[in-house]
Structures are given as C-alpha cells and as structure tokens.
C-alpha positions as CSV (number, residue, x, y, z in Angstrom):
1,X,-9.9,2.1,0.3
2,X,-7.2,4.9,1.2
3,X,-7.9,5.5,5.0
4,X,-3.6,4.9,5.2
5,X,-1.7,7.5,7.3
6,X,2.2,6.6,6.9
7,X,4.1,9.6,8.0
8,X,6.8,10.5,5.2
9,X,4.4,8.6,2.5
10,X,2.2,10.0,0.4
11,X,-0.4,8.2,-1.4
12,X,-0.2,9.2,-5.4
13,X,-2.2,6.0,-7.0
14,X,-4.3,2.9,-6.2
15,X,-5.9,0.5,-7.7
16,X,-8.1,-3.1,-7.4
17,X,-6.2,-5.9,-8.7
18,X,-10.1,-7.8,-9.0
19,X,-8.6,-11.0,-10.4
20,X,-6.5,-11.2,-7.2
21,X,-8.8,-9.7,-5.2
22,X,-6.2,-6.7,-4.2
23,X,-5.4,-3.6,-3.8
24,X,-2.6,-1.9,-5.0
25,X,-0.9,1.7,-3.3
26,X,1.8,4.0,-5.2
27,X,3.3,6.2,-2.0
28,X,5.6,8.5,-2.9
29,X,8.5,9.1,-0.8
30,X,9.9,12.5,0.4
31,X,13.1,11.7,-1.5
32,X,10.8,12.0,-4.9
33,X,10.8,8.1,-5.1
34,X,8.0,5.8,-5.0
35,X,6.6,2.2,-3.6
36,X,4.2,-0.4,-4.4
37,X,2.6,-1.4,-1.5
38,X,0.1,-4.9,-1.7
39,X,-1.5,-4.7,1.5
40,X,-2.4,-8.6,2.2
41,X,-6.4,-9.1,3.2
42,X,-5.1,-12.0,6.0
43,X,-1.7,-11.1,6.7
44,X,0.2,-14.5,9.1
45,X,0.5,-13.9,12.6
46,X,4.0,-12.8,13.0
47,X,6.0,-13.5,16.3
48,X,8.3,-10.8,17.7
C-alpha cells in the first residue's frame, strides 16, 4: 500500500486492519515522535 510521500513524515510501520478492511500507517515525525494515520477508503466530500 505505501506509495505515501508526506514531506517531514516518514513511514516506519503499516498494517491491514482485515476485519475493518483498513490500513493502518506509523509516520514518524522529525521531532522523533510518531502518528497513526487510518487513511479512510471513501473519505466525505468536504467543502472549503
């Protein structure tokens, strides 16, 4: 699945979640810290 390209992230872990039918990312942060990221399959339309 990784084809992600966040500038300042790197991506140290992921996963499929197949009983939700997700994926999961660990990004690690330049600061040393990390993230979870659940990217959504069918995200809402979002208005600006």
């Amino acid at each position: 699945m990784t084809c992600l390209s966040l500038p300042g992230f790197r991506v140290i872990a992921e996963s499929h979640r197949a009983g939700y039918g997700l994926w999961k990312l660990d990004l690690a942060l330049p600061d040393g810290g990390t993230v979870e990221w659940f990217p959504l399959p069918d995200p809402p339309l979002r208005s600006l």
